[in-house]
C-alpha positions in Angstrom: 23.3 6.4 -37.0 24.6 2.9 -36.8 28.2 4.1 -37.4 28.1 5.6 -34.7 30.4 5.4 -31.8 27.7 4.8 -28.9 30.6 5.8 -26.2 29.7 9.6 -27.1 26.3 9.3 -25.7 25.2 8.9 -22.3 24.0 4.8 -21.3 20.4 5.6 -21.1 17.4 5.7 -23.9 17.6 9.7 -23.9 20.9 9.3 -26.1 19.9 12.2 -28.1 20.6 14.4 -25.2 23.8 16.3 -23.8 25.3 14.3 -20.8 23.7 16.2 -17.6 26.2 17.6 -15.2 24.3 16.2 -12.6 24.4 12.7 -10.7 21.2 11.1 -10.9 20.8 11.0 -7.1 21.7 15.0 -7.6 19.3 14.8 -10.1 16.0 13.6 -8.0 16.6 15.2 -5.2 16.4 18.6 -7.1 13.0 17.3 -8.7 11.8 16.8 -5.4 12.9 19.7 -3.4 11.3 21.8 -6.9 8.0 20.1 -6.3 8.0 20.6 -2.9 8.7 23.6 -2.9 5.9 24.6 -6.2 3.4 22.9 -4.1 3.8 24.5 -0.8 3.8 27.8 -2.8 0.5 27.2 -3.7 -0.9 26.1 -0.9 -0.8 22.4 -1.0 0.6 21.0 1.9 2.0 17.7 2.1 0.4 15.2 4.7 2.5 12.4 6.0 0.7 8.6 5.3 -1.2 7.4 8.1 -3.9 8.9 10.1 -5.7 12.4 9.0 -5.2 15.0 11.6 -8.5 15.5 11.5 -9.3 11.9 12.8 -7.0 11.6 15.3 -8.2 15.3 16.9 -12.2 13.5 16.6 -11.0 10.3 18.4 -9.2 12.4 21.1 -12.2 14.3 21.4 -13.7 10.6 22.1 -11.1 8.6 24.1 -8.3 11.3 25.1 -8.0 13.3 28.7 -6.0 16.3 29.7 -4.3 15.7 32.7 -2.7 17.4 35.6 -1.7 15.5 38.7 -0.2 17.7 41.4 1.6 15.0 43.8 3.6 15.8 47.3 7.3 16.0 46.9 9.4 17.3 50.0 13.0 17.7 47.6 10.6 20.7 45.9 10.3 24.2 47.3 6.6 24.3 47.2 6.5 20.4 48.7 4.0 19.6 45.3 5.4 18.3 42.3 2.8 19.5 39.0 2.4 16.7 36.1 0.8 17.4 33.1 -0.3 14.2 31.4 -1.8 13.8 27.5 -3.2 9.9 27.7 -5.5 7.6 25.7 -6.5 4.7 27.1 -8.1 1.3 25.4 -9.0 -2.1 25.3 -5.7 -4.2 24.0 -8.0 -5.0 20.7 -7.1 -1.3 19.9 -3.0 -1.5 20.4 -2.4 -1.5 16.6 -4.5 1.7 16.0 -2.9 3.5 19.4 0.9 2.7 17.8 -0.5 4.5 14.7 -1.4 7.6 16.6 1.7 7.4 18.3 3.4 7.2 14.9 1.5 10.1 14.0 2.4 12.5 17.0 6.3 11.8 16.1 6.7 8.4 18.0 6.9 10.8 21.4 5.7 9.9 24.5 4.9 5.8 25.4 2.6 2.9 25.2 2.1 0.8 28.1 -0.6 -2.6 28.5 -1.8 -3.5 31.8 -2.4 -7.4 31.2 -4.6 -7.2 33.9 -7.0 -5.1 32.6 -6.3 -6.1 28.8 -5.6 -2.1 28.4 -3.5 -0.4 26.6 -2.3 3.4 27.3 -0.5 6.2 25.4 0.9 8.7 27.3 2.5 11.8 27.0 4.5 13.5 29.7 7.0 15.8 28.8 6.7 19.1 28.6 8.7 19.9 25.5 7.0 17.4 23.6 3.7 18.8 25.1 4.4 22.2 24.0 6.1 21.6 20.7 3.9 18.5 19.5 0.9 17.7 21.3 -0.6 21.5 21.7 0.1 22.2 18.2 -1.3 20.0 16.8 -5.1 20.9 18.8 -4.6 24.4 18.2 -4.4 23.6 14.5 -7.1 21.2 14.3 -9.9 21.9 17.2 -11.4 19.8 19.7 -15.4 19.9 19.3 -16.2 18.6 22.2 -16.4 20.2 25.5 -13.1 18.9 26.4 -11.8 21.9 24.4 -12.2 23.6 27.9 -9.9 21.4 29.5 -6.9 22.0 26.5 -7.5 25.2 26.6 -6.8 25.1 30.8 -4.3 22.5 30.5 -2.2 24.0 27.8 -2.3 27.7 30.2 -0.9 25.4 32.4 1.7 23.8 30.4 3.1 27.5 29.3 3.8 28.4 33.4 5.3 25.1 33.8 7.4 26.1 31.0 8.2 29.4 32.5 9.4 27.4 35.8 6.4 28.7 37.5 4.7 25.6 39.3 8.6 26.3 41.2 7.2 28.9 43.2 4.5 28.7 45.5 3.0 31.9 43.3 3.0 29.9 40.2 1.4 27.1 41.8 -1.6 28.7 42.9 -2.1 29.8 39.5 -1.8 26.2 38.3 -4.6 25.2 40.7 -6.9 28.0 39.9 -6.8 26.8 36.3 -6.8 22.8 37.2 -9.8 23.7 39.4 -12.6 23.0 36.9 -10.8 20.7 35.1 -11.8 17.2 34.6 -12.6 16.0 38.4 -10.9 19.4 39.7 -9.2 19.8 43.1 -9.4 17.2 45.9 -10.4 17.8 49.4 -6.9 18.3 50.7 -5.5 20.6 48.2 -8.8 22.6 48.5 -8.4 23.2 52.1 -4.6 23.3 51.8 -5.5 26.8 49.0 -8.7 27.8 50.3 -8.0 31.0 49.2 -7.0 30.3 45.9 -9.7 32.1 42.9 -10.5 29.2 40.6 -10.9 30.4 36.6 -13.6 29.6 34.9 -13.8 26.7 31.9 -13.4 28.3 28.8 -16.6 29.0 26.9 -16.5 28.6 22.9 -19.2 28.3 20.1 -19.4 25.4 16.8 -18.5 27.2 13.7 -18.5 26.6 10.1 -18.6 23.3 8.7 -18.0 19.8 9.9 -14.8 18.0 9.1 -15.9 14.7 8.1 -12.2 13.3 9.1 -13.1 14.5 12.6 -16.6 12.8 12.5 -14.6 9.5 11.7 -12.1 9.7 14.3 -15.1 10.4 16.6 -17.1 7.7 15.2 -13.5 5.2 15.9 -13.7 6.5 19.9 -17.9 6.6 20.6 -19.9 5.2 17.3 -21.5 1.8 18.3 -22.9 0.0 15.0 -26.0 -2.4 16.5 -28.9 -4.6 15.0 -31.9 -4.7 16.7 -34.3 -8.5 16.6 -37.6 -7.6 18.3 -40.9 -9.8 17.9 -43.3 -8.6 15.9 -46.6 -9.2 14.1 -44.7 -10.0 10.8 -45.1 -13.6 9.1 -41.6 -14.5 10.3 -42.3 -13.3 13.7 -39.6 -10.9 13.8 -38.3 -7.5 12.7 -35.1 -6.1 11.9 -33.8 -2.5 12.6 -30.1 -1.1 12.0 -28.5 1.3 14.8 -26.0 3.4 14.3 -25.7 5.4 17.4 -23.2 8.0 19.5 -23.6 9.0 22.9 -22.2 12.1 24.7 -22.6 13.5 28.1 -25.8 15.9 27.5 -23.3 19.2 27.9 -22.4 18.4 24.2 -25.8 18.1 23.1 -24.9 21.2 20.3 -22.4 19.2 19.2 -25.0 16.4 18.0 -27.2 19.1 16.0 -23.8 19.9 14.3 -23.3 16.4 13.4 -26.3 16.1 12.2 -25.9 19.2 10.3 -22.9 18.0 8.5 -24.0 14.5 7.9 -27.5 15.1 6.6 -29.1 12.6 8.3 -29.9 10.9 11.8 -31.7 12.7 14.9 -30.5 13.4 18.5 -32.5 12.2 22.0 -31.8 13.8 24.8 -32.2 11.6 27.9 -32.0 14.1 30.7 -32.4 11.5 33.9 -29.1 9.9 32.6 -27.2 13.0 31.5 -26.9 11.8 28.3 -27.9 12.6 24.6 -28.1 10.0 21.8 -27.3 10.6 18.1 -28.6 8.0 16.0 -29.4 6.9 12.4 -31.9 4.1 12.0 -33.2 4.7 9.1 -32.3 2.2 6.1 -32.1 5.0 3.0 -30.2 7.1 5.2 -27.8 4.5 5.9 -27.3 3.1 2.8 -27.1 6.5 0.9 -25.5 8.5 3.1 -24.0 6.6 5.9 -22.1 3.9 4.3 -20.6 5.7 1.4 -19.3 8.5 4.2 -17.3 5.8 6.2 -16.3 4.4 3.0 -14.4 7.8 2.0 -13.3 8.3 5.5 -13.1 4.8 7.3 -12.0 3.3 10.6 -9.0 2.2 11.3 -9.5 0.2 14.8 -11.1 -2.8 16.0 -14.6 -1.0 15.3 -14.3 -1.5 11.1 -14.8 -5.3 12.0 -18.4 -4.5 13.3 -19.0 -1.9 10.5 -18.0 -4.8 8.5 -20.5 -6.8 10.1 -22.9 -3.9 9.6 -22.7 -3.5 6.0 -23.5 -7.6 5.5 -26.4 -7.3 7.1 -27.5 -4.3 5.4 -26.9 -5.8 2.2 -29.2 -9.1 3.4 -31.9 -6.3 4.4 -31.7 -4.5 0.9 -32.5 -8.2 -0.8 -35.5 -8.0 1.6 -33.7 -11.3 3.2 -34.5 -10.1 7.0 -38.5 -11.2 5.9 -37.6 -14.8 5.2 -36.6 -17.3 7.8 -33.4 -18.1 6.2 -32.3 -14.5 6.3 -33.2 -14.0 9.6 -30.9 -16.8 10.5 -27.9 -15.2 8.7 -28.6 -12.0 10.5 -29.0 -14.0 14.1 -25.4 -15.5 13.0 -23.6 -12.1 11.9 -25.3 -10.2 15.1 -23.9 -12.6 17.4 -20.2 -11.4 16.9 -20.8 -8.6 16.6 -19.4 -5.5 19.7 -20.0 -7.6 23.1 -20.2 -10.7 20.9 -16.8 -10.5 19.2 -13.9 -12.2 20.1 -10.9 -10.3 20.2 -9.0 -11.3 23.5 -9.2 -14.9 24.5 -11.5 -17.7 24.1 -12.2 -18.9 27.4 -14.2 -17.2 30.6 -12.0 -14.0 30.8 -12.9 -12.6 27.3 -16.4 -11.5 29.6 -18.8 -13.1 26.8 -21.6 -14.2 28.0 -23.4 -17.8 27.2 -27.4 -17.7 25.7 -29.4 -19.5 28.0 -30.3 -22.9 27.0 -27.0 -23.8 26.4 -24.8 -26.4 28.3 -21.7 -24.8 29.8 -20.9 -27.4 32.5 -17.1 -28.4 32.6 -17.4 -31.9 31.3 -14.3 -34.9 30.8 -11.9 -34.0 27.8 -10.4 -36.0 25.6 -7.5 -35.8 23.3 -8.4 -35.8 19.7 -8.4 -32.6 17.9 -10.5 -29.8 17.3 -9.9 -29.7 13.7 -6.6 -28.9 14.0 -3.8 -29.7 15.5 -1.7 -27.9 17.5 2.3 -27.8 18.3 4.5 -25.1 20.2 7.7 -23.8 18.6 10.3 -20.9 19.8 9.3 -18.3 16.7 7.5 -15.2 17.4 5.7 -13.8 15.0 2.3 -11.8 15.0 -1.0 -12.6 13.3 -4.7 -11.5 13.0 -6.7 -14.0 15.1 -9.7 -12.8 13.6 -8.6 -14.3 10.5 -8.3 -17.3 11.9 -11.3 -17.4 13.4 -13.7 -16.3 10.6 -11.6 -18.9 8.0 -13.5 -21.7 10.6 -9.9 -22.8 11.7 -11.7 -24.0 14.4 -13.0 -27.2 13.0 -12.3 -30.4 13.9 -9.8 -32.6 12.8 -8.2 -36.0 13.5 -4.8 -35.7 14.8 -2.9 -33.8 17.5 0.3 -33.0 17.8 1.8 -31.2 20.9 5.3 -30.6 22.6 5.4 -28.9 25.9 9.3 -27.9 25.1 8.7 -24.8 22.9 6.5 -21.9 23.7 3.7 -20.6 20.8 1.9 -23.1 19.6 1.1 -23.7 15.6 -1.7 -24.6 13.8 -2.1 -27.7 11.2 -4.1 -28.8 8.6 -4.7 -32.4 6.8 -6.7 -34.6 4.7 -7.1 -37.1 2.7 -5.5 -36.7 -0.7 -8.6 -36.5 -2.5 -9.6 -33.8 -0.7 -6.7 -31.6 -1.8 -8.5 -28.8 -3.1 -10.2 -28.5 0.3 -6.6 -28.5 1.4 -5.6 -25.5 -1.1 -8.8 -23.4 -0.1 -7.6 -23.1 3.6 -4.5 -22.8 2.2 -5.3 -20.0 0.1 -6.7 -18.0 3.2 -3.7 -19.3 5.9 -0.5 -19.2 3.3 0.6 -15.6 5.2 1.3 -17.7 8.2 2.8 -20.5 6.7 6.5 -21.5 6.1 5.9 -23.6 3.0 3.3 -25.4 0.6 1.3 -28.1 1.4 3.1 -31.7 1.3 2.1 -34.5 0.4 2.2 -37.8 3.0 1.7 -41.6 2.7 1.7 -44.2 5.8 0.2 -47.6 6.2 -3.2 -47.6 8.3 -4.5 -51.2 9.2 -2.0 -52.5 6.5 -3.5 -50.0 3.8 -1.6 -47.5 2.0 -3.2 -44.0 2.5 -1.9 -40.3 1.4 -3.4 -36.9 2.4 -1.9 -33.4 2.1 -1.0 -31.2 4.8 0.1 -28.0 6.2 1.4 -26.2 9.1 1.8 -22.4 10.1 4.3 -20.7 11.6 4.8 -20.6 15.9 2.8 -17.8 16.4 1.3 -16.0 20.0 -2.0 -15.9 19.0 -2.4 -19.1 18.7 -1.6 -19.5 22.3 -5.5 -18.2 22.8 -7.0 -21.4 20.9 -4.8 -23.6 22.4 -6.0 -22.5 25.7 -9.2 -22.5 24.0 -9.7 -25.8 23.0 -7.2 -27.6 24.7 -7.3 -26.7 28.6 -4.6 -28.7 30.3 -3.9 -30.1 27.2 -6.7 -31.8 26.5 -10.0 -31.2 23.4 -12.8 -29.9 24.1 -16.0 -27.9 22.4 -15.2 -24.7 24.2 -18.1 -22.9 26.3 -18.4 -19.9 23.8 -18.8 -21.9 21.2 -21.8 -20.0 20.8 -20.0 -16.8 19.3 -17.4 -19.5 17.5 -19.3 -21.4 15.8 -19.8 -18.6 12.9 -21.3 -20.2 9.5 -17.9 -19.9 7.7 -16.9 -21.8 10.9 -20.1 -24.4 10.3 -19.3 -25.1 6.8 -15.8 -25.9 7.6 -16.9 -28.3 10.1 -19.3 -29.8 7.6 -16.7 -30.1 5.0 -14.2 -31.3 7.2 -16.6 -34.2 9.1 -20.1 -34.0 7.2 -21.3 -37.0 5.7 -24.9 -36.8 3.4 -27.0 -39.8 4.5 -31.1 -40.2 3.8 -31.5 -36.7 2.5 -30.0 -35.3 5.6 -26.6 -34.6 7.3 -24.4 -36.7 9.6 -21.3 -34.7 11.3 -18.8 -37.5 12.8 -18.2 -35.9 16.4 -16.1 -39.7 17.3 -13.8 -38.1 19.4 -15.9 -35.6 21.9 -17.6 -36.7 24.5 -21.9 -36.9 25.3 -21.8 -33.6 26.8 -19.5 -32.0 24.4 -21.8 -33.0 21.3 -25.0 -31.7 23.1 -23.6 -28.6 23.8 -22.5 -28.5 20.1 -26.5 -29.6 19.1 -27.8 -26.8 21.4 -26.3 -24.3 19.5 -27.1 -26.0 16.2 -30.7 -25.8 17.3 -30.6 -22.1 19.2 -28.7 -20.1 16.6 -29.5 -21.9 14.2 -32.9 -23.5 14.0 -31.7 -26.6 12.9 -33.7 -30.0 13.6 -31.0 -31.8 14.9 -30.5 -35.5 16.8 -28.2 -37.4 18.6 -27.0 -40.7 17.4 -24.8 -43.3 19.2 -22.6 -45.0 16.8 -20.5 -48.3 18.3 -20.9 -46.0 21.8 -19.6 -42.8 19.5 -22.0 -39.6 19.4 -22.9 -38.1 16.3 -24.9 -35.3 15.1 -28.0 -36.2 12.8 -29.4 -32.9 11.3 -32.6 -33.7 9.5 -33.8 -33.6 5.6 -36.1 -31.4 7.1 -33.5 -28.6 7.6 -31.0 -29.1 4.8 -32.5 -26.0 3.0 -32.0 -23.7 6.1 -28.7 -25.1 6.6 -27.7 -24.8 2.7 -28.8 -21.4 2.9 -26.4 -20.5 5.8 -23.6 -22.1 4.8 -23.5 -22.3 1.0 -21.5 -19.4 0.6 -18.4 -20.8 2.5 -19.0 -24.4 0.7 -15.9 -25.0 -2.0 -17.3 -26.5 -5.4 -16.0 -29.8 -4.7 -17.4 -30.2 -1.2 -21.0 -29.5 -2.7 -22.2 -33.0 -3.0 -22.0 -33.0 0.8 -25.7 -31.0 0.9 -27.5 -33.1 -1.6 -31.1 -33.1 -0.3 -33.7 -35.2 -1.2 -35.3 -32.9 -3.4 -32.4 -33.0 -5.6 -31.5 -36.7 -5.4 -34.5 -37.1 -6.9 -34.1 -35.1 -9.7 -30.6 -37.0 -10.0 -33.0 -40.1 -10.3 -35.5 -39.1 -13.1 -32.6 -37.9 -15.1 
């Protein structure tokens, strides 16, 4: 074999083999086609990656409407112009997840965000890609809910538009018999305009067989609402903790609740017939971590709503340790609950994001001053996209004690720095911020008060959502503590303002708040106290406020916060229990 001449054989390790006639392009595509083709023979067919149809038909049955406008036009025989409309509308925090249904449905039809209204809307217009993509797809995979009724109308309707009938004035009045009982039906002028036109009834259909649990998931996306409930009660903490998961329906599709329940195995519907309504709701703490849980685990969200099921499983988790019966527990809960749904963040930080301030908390717009807010914060020309939830839960928030800013460009960028013994600090936040960074950190040296200093910094990329914390923190250019910094001031958030300005001193904590203002550092204290039940004090410092937390609630505190704390930031909670253990050894 080594005499021989290796040009006879083909240049690949099967050289033991007759050359193929076949390119290898040729080659692959044949493979392909073949197992295409075997699978599809047998029944297997081949879904595209993305969204289950399944789910997207459940979060239709949620979110979507069936539309048909009838609008004058005098160009038009009939003087009426029919427009049949497929739309889903939601909150901007949704727009990723509406691009993947729009993905899904072939990239027809458009998206459209009212600024406004911080909506966003997919719609679908055309009556080809009605009929060929949109109706399809719901007579494949069935709606569940009673809007079923209004496809089923809608899509009679969209077959006489096809056949040009909404062009004569007999056509028409068909359309309007059918749009009668649709959604919100006929207005007053078109019903005295066709009085004597016979409306059809909605379609009437029954739930049969089994429950697609892709559908429940979609459905969960559009109406599920994940909630923790804090009542007072006769308990030695004062308090008790229940889990809510809960959907709510208009009380028409109240047989559609027994079916869920059905397929799920667990949970129990209400009906509340004074508000129309029925409830579907699993409380129970077996049920949701044995059958709840792992469900959305096999079929999970895909929207803004996984963040709160995020949420949801933490504090499940807290509850299974039995944590929610011990004060420090309850504290964690408090923390996680408080951005969670209404509480979460997901537009802007300042008064438009509609979250509302716990009472007891000063928010009074007070003087600003310039110093940073543990960061600081530049514009630049580059747009680029990013998660601000991210940023938020890696405490990017903190304060810091420089500023940089330049009105010339338009996103701003975030930075980070400190002193160069505190470079694996540096690295940590690195570690979670590196996707929106151009390069490593660097390393810096400069004379201070005619003494050499280094530290090691960072910076991210320009990037839009940043515009929202500098707006945030800086209004008209200026730092402040904002007025939500209720909902902000997360523990991950708390322990990176700890490590970044926490000082141990006499068994307790100082933070160095130098650069706020009075009113800015009580506000931060209130919510110390309020959210967190921290013993906390102001201290005046060469006319500079400070935060004094006591010895008294370095446990509590450690117990929120220890999580988030890196290794070498730990001797910042030394308490005096274990300083003097330090001492007898």
């Amino acid at each position: 074999m080594l005499n021989l001449n290796r040009s006879n054989f083909q240049a690949h390790p099967f050289h033991l083999v007759s050359p193929s006639p076949w390119s290898l392009y040729t080659s692959i595509s044949l493979l392909s086609l073949t197992t295409s083709a075997v699978l599809s023979f047998h029944g297997f067919a081949i879904q595209p990656v993305g969204l289950h149809p399944q789910y997207v038909t459940g979060f239709s049955d949620g979110e979507s409407t069936f539309s048909v406008s009838v609008l004058q036009n005098p160009k038009l025989k009939t003087g009426l112009r029919v427009r049949p409309v497929f739309q889903i509308k939601l909150h901007t925090k949704d727009t990723v997840l509406l691009k993947k249904i729009k993905s899904y449905f072939s990239e027809i039809g458009t998206i459209s965000i009212n600024k406004q209204t911080l909506s966003v809307i997919y719609t679908v217009s055309s009556i080809e890609d009605l009929n060929k993509i949109i109706i399809p797809h719901f007579e494949r995979y069935p709606l569940l809910t009673q809007k079923r009724s209004d496809f089923e109308l809608f899509k009679k309707i969209v077959y006489l538009m096809i056949n040009k009938e909404h062009l004569t004035m007999e056509g028409l009045k068909k359309i309007l018999s059918l749009k009668y009982f649709m959604n919100w039906g006929l207005n007053e002028d078109l019903k005295q305009k066709f009085y004597d036109i016979v409306p059809i009834e909605r379609p009437k259909f029954i739930l049969t067989g089994t429950l697609d649990l892709f559908w429940l998931s979609g459905f969960i996306e559009a109406e599920g609402c994940f909630y923790v409930k804090i009542t007072q009660a006769s308990r030695k903490i004062g308090f008790a903790v229940q889990l809510d998961f809960n959907l709510t329906q208009h009380i028409r599709d109240k047989l559609l609740f027994k079916f869920i329940q059905g397929g799920l195995g667990c949970g129990h519907a209400v009906e509340i017939p004074q508000n129309t309504r029925v409830n579907f709701g699993v409380t129970k703490l077996s049920d949701i971590q044995n059958i709840l849980l792992p469900f959305l685990n096999k079929h999970p969200l895909h929207g803004s709503k996984r963040l709160d099921l995020q949420n949801f499983i933490e504090i499940t988790k807290l509850m299974l340790n039995k944590e929610h019966l011990t004060e420090e527990g309850l504290v964690k809960i408090r923390a996680i609950k408080s951005g969670m749904n209404t509480g979460r963040n997901y537009t802007t930080l300042d008064k438009t994001s509609g979250i509302i301030n716990p009472k007891g908390i000063n928010t009074r717009i007070i003087s600003q001053n310039q110093r940073s807010f543990h960061t600081y914060v530049e514009r630049s020309k580059t747009k680029r996209e990013a998660s601000i939830d991210e940023v938020v839960l890696r405490g990017a928030s903190a304060k810091n004690n420089r500023k940089y800013a330049s009105t010339k460009n338009k996103y701003p960028r975030l930075g980070f720095e400190q002193a160069f013994f505190q470079s694996s600090y540096v690295w940590s936040v690195f570690g979670a911020l590196s996707h929106y960074s151009y390069s490593f950190p660097k390393f810096k040296t400069k004379n201070r008060n005619s003494i050499q200093t280094s530290s090691l910094s960072f910076t991210t990329r320009s990037l839009p959502v940043l515009v929202e914390f500098f707006v945030c923190f800086y209004p008209n250019g200026k730092k402040v503590v904002p007025e939500n910094i209720f909902h902000l001031l997360t523990p991950v958030s708390l322990a990176h303002l700890i490590m970044g300005d926490g000082t141990a001193v006499s068994g307790g904590l100082r933070i160095c708040t130098d650069s706020f203002t009075v009113q800015d550092v009580v506000r931060l204290i209130n919510v110390l106290i309020i959210k967190y039940r921290l013993k906390c004090t102001l201290h005046m410092t060469g006319n500079k406020p400070r935060i004094y937390i006591s010895s008294k609630s370095m446990d509590l505190l450690i117990s929120v916060i220890d999580p988030y704390i890196i290794p070498s930031m730990k001797y910042k909670l030394i308490t005096r229990a274990s300083k003097s253990c330090q001492t007898k050894k």
